[in-house]
N, C-alpha and C positions, 0 to 999 in steps of 0.2 A: 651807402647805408641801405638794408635793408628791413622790410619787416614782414614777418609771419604768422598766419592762425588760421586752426580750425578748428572746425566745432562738427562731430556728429552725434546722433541721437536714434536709438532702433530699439525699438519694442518685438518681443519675440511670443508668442504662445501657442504651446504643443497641447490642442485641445483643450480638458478640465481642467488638465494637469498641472500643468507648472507655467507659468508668466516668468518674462526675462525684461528687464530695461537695464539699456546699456550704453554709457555714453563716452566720447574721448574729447578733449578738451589738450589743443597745442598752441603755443606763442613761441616768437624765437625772435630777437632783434640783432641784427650783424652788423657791425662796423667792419672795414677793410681800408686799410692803410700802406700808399709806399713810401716808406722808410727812403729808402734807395733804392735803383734800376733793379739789385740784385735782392732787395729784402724787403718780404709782406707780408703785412700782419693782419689776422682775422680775428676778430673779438666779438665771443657771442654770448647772450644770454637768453637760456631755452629754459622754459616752463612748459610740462604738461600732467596730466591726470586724466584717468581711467577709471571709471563709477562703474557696479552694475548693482541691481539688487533683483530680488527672485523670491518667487510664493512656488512652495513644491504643497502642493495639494493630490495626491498621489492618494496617499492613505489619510484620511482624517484623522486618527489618534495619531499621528506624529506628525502632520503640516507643520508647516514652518516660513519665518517669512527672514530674510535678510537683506540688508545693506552694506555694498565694499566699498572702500576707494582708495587707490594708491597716487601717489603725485611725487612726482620727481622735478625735481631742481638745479637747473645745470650752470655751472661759469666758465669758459674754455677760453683760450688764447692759442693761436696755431701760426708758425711763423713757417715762412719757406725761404729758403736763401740761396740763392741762385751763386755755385761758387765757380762754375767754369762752364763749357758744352758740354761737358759730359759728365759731370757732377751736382748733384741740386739734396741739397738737406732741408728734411721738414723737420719738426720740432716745436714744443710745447706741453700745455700742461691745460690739469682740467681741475673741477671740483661739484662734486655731484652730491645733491641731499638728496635722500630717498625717506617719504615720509607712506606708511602703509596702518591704515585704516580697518582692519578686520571685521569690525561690526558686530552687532548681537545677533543670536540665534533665537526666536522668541516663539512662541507658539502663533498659527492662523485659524482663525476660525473655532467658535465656544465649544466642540467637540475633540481640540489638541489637548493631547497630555506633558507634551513634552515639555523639559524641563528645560528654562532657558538659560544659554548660556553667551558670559562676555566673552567672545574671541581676544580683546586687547587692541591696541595698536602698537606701534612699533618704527623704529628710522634707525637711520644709519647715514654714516657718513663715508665718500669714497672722494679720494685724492691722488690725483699721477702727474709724473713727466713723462715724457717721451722725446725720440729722435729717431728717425729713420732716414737713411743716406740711399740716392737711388745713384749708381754709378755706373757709366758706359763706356766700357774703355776701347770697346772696337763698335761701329756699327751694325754686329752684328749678335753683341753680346748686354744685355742690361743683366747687372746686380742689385738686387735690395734687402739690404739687412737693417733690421731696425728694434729697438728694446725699450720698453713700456716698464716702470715702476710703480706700483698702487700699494697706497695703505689703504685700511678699510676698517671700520670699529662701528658695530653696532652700538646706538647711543640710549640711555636709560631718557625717561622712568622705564624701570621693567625691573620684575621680582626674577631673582635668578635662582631652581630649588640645586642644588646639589646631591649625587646620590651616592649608596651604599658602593662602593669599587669592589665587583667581583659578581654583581646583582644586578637584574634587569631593570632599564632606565625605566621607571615605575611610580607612579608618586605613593606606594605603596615602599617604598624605600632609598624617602629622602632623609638624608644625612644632617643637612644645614639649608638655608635661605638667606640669599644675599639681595640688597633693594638697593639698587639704582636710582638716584635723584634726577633729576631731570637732565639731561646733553650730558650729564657723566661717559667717558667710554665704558665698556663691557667689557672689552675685548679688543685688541690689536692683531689685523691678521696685513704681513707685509707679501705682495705679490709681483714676481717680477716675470714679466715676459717678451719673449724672442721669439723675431720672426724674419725667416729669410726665404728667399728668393731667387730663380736664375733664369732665366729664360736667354733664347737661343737661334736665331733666324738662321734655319736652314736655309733656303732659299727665299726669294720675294712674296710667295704665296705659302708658306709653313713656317711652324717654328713647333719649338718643347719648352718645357717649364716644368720645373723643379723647385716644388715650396716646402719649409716648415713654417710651422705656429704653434708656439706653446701660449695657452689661455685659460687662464680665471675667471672663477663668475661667483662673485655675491648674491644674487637673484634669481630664486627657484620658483615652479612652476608647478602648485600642488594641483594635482590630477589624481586620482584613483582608480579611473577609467579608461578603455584603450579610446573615448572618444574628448575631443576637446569641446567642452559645453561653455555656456557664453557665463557661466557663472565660475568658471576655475582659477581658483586665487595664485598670488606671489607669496613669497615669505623670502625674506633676508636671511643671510648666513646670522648665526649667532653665537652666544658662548658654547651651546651643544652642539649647532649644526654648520660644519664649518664649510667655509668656499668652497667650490669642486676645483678641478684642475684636469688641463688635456693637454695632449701631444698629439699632432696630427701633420702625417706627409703625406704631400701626391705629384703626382707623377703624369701629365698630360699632351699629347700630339694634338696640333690645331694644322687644319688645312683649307685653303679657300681654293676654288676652279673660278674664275672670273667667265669663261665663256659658259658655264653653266649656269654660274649664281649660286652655286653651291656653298656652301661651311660646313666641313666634317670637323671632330673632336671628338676624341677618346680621351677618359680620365680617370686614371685608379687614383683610392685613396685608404689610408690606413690612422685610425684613429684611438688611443687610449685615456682613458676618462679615470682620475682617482677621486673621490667623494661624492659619486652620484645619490641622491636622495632618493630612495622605494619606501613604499608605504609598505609596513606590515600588512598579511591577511586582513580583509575585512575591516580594514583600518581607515575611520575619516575623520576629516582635520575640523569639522564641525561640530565635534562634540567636546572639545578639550582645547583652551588656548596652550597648552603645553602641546605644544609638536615634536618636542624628541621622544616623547612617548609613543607614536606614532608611525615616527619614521626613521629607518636605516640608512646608511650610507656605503656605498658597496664600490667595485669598480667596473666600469664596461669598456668593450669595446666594439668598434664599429670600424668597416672596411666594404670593399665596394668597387663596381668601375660604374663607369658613365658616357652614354654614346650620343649626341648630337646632331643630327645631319639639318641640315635649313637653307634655306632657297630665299631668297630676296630678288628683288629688282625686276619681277616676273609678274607675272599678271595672275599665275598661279604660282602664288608661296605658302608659305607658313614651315613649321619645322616637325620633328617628329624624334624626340628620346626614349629613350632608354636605360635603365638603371637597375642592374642587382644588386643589392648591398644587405648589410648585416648589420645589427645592433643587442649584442649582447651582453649580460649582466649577470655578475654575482657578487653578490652579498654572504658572507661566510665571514661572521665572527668568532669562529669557534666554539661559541655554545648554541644552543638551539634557540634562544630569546634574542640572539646578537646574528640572527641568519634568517636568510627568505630561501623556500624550498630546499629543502635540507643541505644548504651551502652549495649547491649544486646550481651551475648556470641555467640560464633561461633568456628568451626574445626579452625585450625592451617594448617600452610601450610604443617604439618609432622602428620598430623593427617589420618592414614590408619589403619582403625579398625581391618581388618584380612588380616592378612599375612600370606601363610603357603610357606617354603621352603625345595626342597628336593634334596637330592647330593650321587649320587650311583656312586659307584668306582669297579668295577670287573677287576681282576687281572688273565689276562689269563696266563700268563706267567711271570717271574721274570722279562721281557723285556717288553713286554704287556699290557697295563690297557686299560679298556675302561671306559668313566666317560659320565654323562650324569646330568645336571640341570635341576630344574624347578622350578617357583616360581609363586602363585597364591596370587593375591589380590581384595579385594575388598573395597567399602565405601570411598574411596577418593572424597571429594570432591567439587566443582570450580562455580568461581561467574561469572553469562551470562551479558554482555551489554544487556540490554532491549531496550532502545531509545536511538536519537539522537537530540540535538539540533544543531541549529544555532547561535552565536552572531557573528554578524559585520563579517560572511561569515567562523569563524572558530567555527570547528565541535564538539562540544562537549559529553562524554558520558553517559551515568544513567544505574546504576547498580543495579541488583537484591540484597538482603540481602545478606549478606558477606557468602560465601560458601555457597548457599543454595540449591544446586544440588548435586546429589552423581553420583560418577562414578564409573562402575562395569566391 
């Protein structure tokens, strides 16, 4: 038996401007159990939560101050079963609550104008089995194939609007309103995924590998920004905004030199995304707890190789990568209210074409190390406001094609 927690806490402040507090909070208790020689069981239960709240004092007629918190809830059971030398199946099941906390948007400071608003809260429920069979039938060959089933239902209280079919998701053309009582489902979305594997000993110091992985995600990551700030919220799949889903193979050579100390490793990989979530132009999730008003859902893809070289057991190590890779997006519903830059593709906000990272470790002494990083990027990149309009005195803005600047 085991037992787990932590606790952190960081205050952040970018001068006048905006204050951050941010904290995580994890526990996890594990039983393990043998059954028999060949079967063992792990039972855990993991709680954790993620707080932050933020004062943007930027402009004083629109300060604002908030409070998030999201916590999640987990019960898991994972069994291993040992059925020969060259056969071993895992297997099990999970059940995960996700409860998310949005918080109110409220004015800072007696010269805000702004109008406050209840974001809502929100949860959900997810639930899977699983089995994955790892099988070796030569010593020089391992197979692993394995398939994961998840249902998932976002759970009331929550108002559901309904809108006009043929017209922009708008509450300027809701149809109906539906109200959810408390742990009612919303919504049933059933997800099943497959993942295989092959890998391949060329000789004693090499091998290849051969993967797929299809995967589901209920849990999005509202950002509007190409920077991740310690205030950027989650939001759950819902009746609007439904799971994503991806397909993704790769393909990679591993090699070790023993009289070097060497580790080389090349890795291509190819990636297709159905339901990724983009925010409309100019669109933030703080002013409206209705987020499909907000945000799109589009598909990307992402593809890529990846080069590793690393040195160990040396007095001078550390490693040194490399990565080209692509993350593209489009969003094209067929009309101009159901599409982000005129249906036309565009980077992702993870879209950073060359990365090279380097990490050197000199070991002066058994007592001693000196370490040193660096990390070099380029091709990122960010959509410029161009103009501004006026209506009835509030400012509005126009934006160049989606990412159409690069930054170096």
């Amino acid at each position: 038996m085991s037992f787990f927690y932590y606790h952190s806490f960081d205050h952040f402040r970018l001068s006048t401007i905006d204050d951050y507090n941010y904290s995580n909070n994890g526990a996890s208790l594990d039983i393990s159990h043998n059954f028999t020689n060949s079967l063992r069981g792990d039972f855990t239960l993991i709680a954790s939560q993620y707080t932050f709240s933020t004062v943007d004092k930027e402009q004083l007629s629109s300060a604002y101050q908030q409070a998030y918190k999201m916590g999640q809830y987990e019960v898991r059971a994972d069994f291993t079963k040992t059925i020969s030398n060259y056969n071993t199946l895992n297997f099990g099941g999970d059940a995960v609550m996700y409860k998310l906390d949005r918080g109110n948007v409220i004015p800072y400071g007696t010269k805000s104008l702004l109008i406050p608003v209840a974001l809502g809260k929100e949860q959900g429920l997810a639930a899977s089995l699983y089995a994955t069979d790892i099988y070796n039938p030569l010593p020089i060959l391992s197979i692993m194939a394995g398939f994961r089933f998840t249902i998932f239902s976002p759970l009331g209280p929550s108002t559901v609007y309904h809108y006009t079919p043929g017209m922009p998701i708008d509450l300027r053309y809701v149809s109906d309103t539906v109200i959810y009582g408390k742990n009612v489902p919303i919504h049933w979305y059933s997800e099943p995924d497959i993942r295989a594997a092959v890998k391949f000993q060329t000789d004693e110091n090499g091998s290849i590998k051969l993967a797929f992985n299809q995967m589901h995600q209920n849990l999005f990551m509202l950002n509007n920004t190409i920077a991740i700030s310690p205030n950027v919220q989650w939001k759950l799949a819902d009746y609007h905004i439904h799971p994503s889903r991806s397909n993704q193979i790769s393909f990679g050579v591993f090699r070790t030199m023993p009289k070097s100390g060497l580790e080389v490793s090349v890795e291509v990989y190819y990636k297709q995304e159905s339901g990724s979530p983009e925010f409309k132009d100019g669109a933030s999730f703080l002013n409206s707890p209705n987020v499909e008003t907000v945000v799109l859902q589009g598909n990307e893809k992402g593809y890529g190789v990846e080069i590793l070289i690393k040195r160990t057991n040396r007095k001078l190590e550390g490693w040194l990568t490399y990565t080209y890779s692509r993350s593209l997006v489009t969003v094209n519903g067929g009309k101009s209210w159901n599409s982000i830059n005129n249906g036309k593709t565009y980077p992702s906000n993870y879209d950073i074409p060359n990365v090279a990272n380097l990490v050197l470790n000199y070991h002066l002494s058994r007592r001693v190390t000196f370490s040193t990083i660096m990390t070099y990027q380029t091709g990122k990149t960010i959509t410029y406001p161009v103009s501004v309009y006026y209506v009835d005195g509030e400012p509005y803005l126009d934006y160049s094609k989606r990412k159409n600047k690069n930054l170096k």
